[in-house]
C-alpha positions in Angstrom: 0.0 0.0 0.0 3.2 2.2 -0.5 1.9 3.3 -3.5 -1.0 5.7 -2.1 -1.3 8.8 -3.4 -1.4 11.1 0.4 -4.9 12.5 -0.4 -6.6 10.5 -2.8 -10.0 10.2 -2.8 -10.1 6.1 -2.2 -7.2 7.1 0.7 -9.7 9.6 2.2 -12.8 7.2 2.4 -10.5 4.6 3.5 -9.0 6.6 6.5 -12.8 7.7 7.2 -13.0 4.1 8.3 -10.4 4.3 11.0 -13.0 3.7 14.0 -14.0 0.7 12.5 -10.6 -0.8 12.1 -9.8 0.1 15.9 -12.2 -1.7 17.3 -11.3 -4.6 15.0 -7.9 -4.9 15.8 -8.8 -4.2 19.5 -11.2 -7.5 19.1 -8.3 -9.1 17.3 -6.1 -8.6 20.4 -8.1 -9.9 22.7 -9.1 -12.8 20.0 -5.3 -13.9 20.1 -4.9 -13.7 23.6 -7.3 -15.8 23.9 -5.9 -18.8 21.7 -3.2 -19.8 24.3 -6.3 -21.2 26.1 -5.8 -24.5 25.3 -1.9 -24.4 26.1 -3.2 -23.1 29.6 -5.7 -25.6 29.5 -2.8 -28.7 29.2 -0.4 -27.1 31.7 -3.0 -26.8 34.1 -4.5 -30.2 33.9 -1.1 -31.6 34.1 0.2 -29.9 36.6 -2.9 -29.9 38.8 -5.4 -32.3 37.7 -2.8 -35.3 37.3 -1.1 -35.0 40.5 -3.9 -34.4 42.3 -5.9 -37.1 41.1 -9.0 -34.0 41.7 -12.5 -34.2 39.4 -13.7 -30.6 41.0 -10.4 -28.8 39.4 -10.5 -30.7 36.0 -14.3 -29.4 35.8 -13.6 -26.4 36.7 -10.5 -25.9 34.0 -12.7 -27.2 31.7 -15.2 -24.8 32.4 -13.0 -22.2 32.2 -11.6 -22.8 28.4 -14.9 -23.5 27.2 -15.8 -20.3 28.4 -12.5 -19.0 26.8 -13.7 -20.7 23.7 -16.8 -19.5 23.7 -15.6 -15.9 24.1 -13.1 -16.5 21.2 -15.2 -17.3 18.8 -17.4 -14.1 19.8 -15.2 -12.0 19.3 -13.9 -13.3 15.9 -17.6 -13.1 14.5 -17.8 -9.1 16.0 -15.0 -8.4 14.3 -16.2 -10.0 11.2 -19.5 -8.1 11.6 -17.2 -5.1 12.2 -15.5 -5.3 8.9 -18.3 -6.4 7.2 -19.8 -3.0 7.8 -16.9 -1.1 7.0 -16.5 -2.7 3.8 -20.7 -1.7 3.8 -19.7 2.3 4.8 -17.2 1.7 1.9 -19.5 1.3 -1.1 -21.9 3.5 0.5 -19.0 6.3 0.0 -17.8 5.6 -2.9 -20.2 3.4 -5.2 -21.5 6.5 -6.8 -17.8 8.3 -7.3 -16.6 5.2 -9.3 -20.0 5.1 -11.2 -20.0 8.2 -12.2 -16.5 7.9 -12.8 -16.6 4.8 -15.0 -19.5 7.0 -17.1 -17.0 10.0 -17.7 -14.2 7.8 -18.6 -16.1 6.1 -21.3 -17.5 9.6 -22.4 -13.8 10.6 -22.5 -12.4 7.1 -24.0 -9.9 7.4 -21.5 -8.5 4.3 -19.5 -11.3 2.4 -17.4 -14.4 3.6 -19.3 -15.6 -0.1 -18.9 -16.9 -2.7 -16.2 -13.8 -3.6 -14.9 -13.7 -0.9 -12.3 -16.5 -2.3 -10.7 -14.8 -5.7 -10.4 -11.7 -3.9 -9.1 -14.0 -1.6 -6.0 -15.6 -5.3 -4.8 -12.5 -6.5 -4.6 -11.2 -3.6 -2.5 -14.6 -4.0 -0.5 -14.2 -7.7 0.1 -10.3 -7.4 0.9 -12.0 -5.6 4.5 -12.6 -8.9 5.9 -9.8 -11.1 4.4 -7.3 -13.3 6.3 -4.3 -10.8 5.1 -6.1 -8.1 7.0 -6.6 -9.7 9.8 -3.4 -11.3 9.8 -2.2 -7.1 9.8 -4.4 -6.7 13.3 -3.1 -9.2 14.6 0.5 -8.7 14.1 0.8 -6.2 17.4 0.3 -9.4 19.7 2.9 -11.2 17.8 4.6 -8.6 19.5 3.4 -9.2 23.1 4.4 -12.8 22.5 7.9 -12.2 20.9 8.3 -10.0 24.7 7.3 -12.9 26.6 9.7 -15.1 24.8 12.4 -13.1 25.4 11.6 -13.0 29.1 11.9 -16.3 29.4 15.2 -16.7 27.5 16.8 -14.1 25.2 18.0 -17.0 22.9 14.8 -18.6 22.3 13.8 -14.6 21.7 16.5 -13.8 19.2 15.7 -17.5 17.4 11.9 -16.7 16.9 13.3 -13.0 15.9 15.5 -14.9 13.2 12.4 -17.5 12.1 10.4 -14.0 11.5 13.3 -12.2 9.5 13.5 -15.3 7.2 9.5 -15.3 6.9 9.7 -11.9 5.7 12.6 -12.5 3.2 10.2 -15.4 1.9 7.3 -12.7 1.7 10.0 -10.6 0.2 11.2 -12.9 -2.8 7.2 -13.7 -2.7 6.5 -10.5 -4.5 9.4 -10.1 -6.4 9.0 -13.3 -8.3 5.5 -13.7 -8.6 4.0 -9.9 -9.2 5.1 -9.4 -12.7 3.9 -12.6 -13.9 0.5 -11.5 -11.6 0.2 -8.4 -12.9 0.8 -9.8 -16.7 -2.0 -12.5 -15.4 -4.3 -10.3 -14.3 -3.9 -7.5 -17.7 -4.3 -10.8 -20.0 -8.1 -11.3 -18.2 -9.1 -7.7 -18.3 -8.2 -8.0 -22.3 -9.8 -11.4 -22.6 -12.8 -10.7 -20.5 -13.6 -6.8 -22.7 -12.7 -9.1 -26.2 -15.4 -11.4 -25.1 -18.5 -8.7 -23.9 -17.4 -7.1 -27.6 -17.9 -10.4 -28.9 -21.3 -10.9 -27.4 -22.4 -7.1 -28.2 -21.8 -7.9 -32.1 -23.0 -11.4 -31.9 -25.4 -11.2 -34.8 -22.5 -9.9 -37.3 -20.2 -12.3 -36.2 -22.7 -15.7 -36.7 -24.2 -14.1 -40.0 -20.7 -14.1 -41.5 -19.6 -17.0 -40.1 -16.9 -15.2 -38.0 -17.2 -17.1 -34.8 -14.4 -19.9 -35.1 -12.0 -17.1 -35.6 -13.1 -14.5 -32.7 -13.4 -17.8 -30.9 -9.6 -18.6 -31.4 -8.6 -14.9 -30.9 -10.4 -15.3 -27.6 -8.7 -18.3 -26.8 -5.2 -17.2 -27.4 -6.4 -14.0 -24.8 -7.1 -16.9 -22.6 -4.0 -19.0 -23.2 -2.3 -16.2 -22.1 -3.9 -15.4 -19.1 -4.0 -19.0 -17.8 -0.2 -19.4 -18.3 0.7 -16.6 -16.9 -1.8 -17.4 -14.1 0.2 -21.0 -14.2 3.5 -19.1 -13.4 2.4 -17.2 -11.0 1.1 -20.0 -8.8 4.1 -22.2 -9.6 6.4 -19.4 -8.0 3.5 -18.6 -4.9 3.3 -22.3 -4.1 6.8 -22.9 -3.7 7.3 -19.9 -1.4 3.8 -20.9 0.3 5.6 -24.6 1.3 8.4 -23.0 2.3 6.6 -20.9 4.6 5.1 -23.5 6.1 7.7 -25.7 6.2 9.8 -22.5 8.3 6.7 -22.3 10.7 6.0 -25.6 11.3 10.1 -26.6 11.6 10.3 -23.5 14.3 7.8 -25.0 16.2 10.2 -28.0 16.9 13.3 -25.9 17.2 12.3 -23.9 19.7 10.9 -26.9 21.8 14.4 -28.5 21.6 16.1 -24.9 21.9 14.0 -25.1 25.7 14.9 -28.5 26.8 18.7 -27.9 26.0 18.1 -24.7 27.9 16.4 -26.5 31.2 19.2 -29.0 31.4 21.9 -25.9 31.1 19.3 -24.7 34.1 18.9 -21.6 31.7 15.5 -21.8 31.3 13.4 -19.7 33.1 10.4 -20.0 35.2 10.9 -23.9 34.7 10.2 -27.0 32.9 6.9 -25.9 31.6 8.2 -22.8 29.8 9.9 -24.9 27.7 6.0 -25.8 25.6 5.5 -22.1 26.2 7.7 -21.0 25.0 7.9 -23.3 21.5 3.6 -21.9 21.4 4.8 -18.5 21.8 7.5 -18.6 19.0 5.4 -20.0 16.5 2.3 -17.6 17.2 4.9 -15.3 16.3 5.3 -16.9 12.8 1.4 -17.1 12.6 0.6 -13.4 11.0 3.6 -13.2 8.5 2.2 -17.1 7.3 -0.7 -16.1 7.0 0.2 -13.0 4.5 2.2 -14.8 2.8 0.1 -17.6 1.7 -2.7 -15.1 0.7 0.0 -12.9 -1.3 -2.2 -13.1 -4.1 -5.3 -11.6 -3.3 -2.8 -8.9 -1.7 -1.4 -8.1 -5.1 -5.0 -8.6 -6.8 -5.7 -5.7 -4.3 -2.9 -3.7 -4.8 -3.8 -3.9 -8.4 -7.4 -3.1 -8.3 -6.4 -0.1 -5.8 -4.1 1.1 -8.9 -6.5 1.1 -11.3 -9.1 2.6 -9.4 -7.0 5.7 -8.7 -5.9 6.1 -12.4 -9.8 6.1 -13.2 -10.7 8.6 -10.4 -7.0 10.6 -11.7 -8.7 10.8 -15.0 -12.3 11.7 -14.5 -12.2 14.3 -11.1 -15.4 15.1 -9.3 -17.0 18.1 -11.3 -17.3 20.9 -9.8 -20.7 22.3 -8.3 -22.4 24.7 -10.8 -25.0 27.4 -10.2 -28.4 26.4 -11.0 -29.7 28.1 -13.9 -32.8 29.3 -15.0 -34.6 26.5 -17.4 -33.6 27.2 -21.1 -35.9 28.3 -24.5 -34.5 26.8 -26.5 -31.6 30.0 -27.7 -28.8 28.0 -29.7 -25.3 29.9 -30.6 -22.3 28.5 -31.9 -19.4 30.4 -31.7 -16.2 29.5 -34.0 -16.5 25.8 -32.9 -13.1 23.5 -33.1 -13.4 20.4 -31.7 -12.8 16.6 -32.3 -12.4 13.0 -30.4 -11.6 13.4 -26.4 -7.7 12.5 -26.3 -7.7 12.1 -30.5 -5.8 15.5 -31.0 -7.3 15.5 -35.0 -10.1 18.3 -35.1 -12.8 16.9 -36.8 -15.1 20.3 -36.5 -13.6 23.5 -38.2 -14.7 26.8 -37.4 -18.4 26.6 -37.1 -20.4 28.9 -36.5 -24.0 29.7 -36.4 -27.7 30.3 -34.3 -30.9 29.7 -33.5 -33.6 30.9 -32.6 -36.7 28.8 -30.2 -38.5 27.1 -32.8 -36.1 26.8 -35.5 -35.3 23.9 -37.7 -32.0 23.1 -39.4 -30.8 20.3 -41.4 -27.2 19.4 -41.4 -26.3 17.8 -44.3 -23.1 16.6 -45.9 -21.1 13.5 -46.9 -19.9 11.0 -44.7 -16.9 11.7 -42.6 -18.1 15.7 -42.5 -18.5 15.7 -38.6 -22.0 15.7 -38.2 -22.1 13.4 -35.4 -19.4 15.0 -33.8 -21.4 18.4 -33.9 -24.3 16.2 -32.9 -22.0 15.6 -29.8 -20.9 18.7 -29.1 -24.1 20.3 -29.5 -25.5 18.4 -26.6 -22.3 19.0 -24.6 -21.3 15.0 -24.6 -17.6 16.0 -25.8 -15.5 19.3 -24.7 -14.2 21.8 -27.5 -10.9 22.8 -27.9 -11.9 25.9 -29.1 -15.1 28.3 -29.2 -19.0 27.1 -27.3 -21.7 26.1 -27.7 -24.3 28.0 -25.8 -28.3 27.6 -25.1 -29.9 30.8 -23.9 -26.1 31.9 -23.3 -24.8 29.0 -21.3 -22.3 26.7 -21.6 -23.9 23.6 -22.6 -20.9 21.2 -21.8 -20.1 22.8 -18.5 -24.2 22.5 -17.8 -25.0 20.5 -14.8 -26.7 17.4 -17.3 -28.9 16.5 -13.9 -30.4 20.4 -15.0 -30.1 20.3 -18.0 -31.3 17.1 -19.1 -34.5 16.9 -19.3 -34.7 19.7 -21.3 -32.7 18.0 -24.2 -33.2 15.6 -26.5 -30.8 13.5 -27.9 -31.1 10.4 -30.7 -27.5 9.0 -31.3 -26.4 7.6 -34.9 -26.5 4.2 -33.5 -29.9 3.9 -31.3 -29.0 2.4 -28.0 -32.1 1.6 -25.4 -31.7 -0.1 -21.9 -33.2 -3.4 -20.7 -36.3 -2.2 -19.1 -40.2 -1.8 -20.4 -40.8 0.5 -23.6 -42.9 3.2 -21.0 -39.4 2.9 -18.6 -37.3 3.7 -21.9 -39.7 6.6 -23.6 -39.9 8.4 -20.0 -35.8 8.2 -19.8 -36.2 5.9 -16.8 -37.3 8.6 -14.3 -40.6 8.7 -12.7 -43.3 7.1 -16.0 -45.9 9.6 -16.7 -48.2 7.7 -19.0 -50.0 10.9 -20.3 -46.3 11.9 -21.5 -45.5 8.6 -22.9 -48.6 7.9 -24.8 -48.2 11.7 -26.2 -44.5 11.1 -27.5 -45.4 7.5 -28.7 -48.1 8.9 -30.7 -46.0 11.9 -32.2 -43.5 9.3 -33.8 -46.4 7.0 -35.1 -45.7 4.2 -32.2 -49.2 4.3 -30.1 -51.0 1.3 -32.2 -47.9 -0.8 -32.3 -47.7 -0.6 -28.4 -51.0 -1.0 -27.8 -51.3 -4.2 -29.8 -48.4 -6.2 -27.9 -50.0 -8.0 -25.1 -48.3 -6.0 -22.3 -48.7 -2.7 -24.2 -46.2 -0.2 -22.6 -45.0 -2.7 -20.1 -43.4 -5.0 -22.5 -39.4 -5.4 -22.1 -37.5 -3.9 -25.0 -35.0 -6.7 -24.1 -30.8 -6.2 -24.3 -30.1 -3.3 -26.3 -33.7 -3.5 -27.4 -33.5 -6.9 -28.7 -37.4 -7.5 -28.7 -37.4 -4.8 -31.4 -36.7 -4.4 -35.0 -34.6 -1.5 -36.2 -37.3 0.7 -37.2 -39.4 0.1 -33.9 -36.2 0.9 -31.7 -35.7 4.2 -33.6 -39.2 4.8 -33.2 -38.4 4.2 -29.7 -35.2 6.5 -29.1 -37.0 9.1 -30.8 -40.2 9.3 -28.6 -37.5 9.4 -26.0 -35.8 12.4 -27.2 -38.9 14.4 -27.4 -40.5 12.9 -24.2 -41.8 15.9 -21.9 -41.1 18.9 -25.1 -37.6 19.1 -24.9 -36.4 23.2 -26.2 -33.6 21.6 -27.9 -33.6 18.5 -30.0 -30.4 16.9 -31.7 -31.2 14.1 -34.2 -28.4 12.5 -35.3 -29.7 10.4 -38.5 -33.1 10.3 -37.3 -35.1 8.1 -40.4 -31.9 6.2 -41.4 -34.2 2.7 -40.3 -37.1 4.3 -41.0 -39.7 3.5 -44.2 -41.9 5.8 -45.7 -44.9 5.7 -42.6 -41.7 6.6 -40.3 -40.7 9.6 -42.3 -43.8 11.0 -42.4 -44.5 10.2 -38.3 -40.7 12.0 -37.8 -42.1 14.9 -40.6 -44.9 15.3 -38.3 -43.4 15.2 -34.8 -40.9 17.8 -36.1 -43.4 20.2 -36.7 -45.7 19.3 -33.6 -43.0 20.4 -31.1 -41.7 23.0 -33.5 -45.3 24.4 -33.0 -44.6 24.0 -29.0 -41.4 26.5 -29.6 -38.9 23.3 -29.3 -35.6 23.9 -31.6 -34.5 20.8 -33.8 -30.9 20.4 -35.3 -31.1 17.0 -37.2 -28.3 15.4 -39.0 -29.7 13.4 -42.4 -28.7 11.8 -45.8 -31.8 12.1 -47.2 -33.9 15.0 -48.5 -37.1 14.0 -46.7 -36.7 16.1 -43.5 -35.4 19.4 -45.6 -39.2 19.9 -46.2 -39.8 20.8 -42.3 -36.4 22.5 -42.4 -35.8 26.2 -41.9 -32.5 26.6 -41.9 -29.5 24.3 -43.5 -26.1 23.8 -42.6 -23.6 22.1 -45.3 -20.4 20.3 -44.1 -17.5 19.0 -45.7 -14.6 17.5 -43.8 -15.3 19.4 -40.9 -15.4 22.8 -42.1 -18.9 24.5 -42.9 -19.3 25.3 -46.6 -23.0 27.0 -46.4 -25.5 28.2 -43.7 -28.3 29.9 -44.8 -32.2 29.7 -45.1 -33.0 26.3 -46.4 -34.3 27.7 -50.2 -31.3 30.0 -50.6 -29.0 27.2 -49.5 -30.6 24.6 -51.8 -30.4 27.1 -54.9 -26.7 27.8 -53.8 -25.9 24.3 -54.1 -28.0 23.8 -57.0 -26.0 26.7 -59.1 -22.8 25.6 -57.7 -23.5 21.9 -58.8 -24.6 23.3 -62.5 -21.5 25.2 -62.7 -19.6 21.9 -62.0 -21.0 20.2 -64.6 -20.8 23.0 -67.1 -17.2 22.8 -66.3 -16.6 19.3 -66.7 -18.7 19.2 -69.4 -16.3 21.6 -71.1 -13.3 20.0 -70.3 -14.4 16.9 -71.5 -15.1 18.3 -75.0 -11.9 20.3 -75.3 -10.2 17.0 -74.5 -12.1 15.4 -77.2 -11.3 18.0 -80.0 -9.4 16.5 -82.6 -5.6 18.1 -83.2 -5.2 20.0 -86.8 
């Protein structure tokens, strides 16, 4: 745990739960006390109980160490319920932080925008109540005992001080033999586990072309990898975990033989009966350091996740708090807009420019690869610029609080994406259903009879990713969503790209119903369908905007510059042509 950063943000919940860790080790204390009952309880009944032939006394020391045992075992099940709720207070601090973080990563494409985090925080959450960390609290009576032996001889002291150096050069040679080939292990499953969820997410393309036997051996190569490395790792950790044993177990002995050649020297103090103590003592000294040892792993899985989980909340901070702002109308400006992928350093948006006013419409058009759906993005503040705003009613929309600011957007991605859940759940964005909303939106896009003729109506699943669905129905679907509850600003990003003739003329009419309501619409398209309900147009090419105008005087602009193309190449092509006198 060298590694900590002095004032992370996993360091400052962790240190929140210090009380819980006192009274843990304080229960550990008394715990190990506790387990010399049963050397007690032989001394005792040998020294007592044999030579006085009495029943009363070896009733009575057996009701004692029961009693001890009884305790024992109470207070190892409080500590575990201790720990078990600090690993509770845990995710209750920081569930939502690495959430949220996770979210903004993936938003960013930056390092850990995927599941694994999650993986990684229950691991830190379950390490609260391992045997390492218990073997850590209980380390300070190792202590006690290691003073004990030394009292009653200072060379059966320095020898259990001597077993303990060599079980922390075992630990030592532990980790540096069997964490690179751990930390290899542990990147080759990340790899193979994200190449398999890809694998499932595109499922459909890879069985209709037949591509499974070959993502299947990519896969397996991933998983070659991992296990081999996982193979070495354990080679290296089971050798070292034999050893550790075999040290423990040998000291054991030693020191009992160290004790008897002690009492014959008449060396030994306190008597014949220190010499068992004493060999008890000495290996309860060993016990904590074994017991880290042989759970090395999970201490460098640990270590690991604790890494990663750092980097991730490193790379997506806590935003700041915003002022709340009044709700928006629905007021676009751009202003001199440069932007492109988060970390991609290649502007894909040049210079753009424009405004709009509540109730506006404009069409984006222009070839693929123009950045229209990166405007899309920016537009609804998903990506940051590098240069220039985007503002609605004069704020910032990407540094707008998207709790705010949300529900007065609405947003339809190139590629639809809906969440398992009931078509009501998915229209109303997931928040509290208002059916009088959803049935309104459904209708807008055209959807109202289908839903009303499956047998749950609203209430039926959509299924994974909208599975239940055809294309058409789940754009149908995204669609009502984005103009659930009359958004003031609409971004449709390909809007009727899986929709047929019925669907263009459900999107024609939506578009003008909330248009009507004062709702401004910027809608990316190939096809000249939605220009009718357009007032505006926008023409890209590679990133830079070549028109912006009223939609009529942008059409004819384009129109004239496409007949003066033609003219041109028309002319070249018969001068070519001309025969040479």
């Amino acid at each position: 745990m060298s590694t900590l950063k002095p004032h992370s943000e996993l360091r400052q919940a962790v240190t929140s739960l210090r009380p819980y860790f006192v009274r843990a080790a304080w229960f550990s204390v008394l715990s190990c006390l506790l387990i010399l009952a049963p050397s007690g309880y032989m001394l005792e009944v040998y020294d007592r109980v044999v030579n006085s032939r009495n029943h009363m006394t070896l009733a009575m020391l057996t009701l004692v160490v029961l009693g001890a045992y009884m305790l024992m075992e109470v207070l190892e099940w409080a500590r575990s319920e201790i720990l078990h709720e600090a690993g509770l207070k845990l995710d209750e601090k920081m569930r939502n932080r690495v959430f949220s973080a996770i979210f903004d990563a993936n938003l960013k494409r930056v390092p850990g925008g995927s599941l694994q985090p999650l993986n990684d925080f229950r691991t830190l959450r379950d390490f609260l109540g391992s045997p390492p960390l218990t073997a850590l609290m209980e380390a300070p009576v190792s202590l006690v005992f290691l003073v004990l032996v030394f009292a009653i001889n200072p060379l059966l002291g320095w020898s259990a001080v001597v077993g303990s150096l060599l079980q922390v050069c075992i630990g030592w040679l532990n980790e540096r033999n069997t964490q690179p080939p751990l930390v290899a292990a542990n990147r080759s499953a990340i790899a193979a586990q994200q190449y398999a969820d890809g694998s499932l997410r595109n499922a459909q393309v890879i069985e209709s072309m037949g591509m499974l036997r070959d993502v299947h051996f990519r896969w397996m190569g991933k998983q070659r990898e991992f296990l081999g490395l996982q193979a070495i790792a354990s080679d290296r950790a089971g050798g070292y975990q034999a050893l550790t044993k075999f040290l423990q177990t040998t000291m054991g002995s030693l020191l009992l033989g160290l004790g008897a050649w002690l009492l014959l020297r008449n060396e030994l103090n306190g008597g014949a009966g220190m010499m068992i103590i004493g060999s008890i003592l000495g290996g309860r000294v060993l016990a904590p350091l074994v017991q880290i040892v042989t759970q090395w792993r999970m201490v460098v899985n640990v270590r690991d996740a604790w890494q990663r989980l750092e980097g991730l909340l490193a790379s997506a901070p806590v935003k700041p708090v915003s002022m709340t702002l009044p709700a928006p109308h629905g007021s676009l400006l751009v202003e001199a807009l440069v932007a492109g992928a988060p970390n991609g350093g290649v502007a894909i948006v040049k210079n753009v420019a424009f405004s709009l006013t509540p109730g506006q419409v404009l069409a984006v058009v222009g070839p693929s690869a123009s950045g229209k759906t990166t405007l899309a993005r920016l537009l609804v503040g998903l990506w940051p610029a590098a240069s220039g705003k985007v503002r609605l009613d004069g704020a910032d929309v990407f540094t707008w609080d998207k709790s705010e600011l949300g529900p007065y957007l609405g947003y339809l991605p190139q590629g639809v994406e809906l969440l398992d859940g009931t078509l009501a759940e998915n229209i109303a964005r997931f928040g509290e259903v208002e059916m009088a909303k959803v049935k309104s939106a459904a209708r807008s896009v055209g959807l109202h009879e289908f839903i009303m003729g499956l047998p749950d109506g609203y209430d039926s699943p959509v299924g994974r990713d909208g599975a239940m669905l055809s294309g058409g129905q789940r754009q149908r679907v995204a669609l009502a969503r984005a103009i659930y509850d009359d958004p003031v600003l609409v971004v449709l990003d390909e809007p009727n790209s899986s929709l047929d003739e019925a669907g263009d003329a459900a999107l024609a009419s939506a578009i003008l119903e909330l248009k009507a309501r004062g709702t401004t619409f910027v809608i990316m398209t190939h096809r000249t369908s939605v220009l009718a309900v357009a007032d505006k147009m926008l023409v890209m090419r590679d990133g830079v905007m070549q028109a912006f105008g009223p939609r009529d005087e942008v059409l004819n602009a384009l129109k004239q510059a496409n007949e003066q193309a033609a003219a041109q190449a028309a002319g070249q092509s018969s001068g070519a042509m001309r025969p040479v006198a």
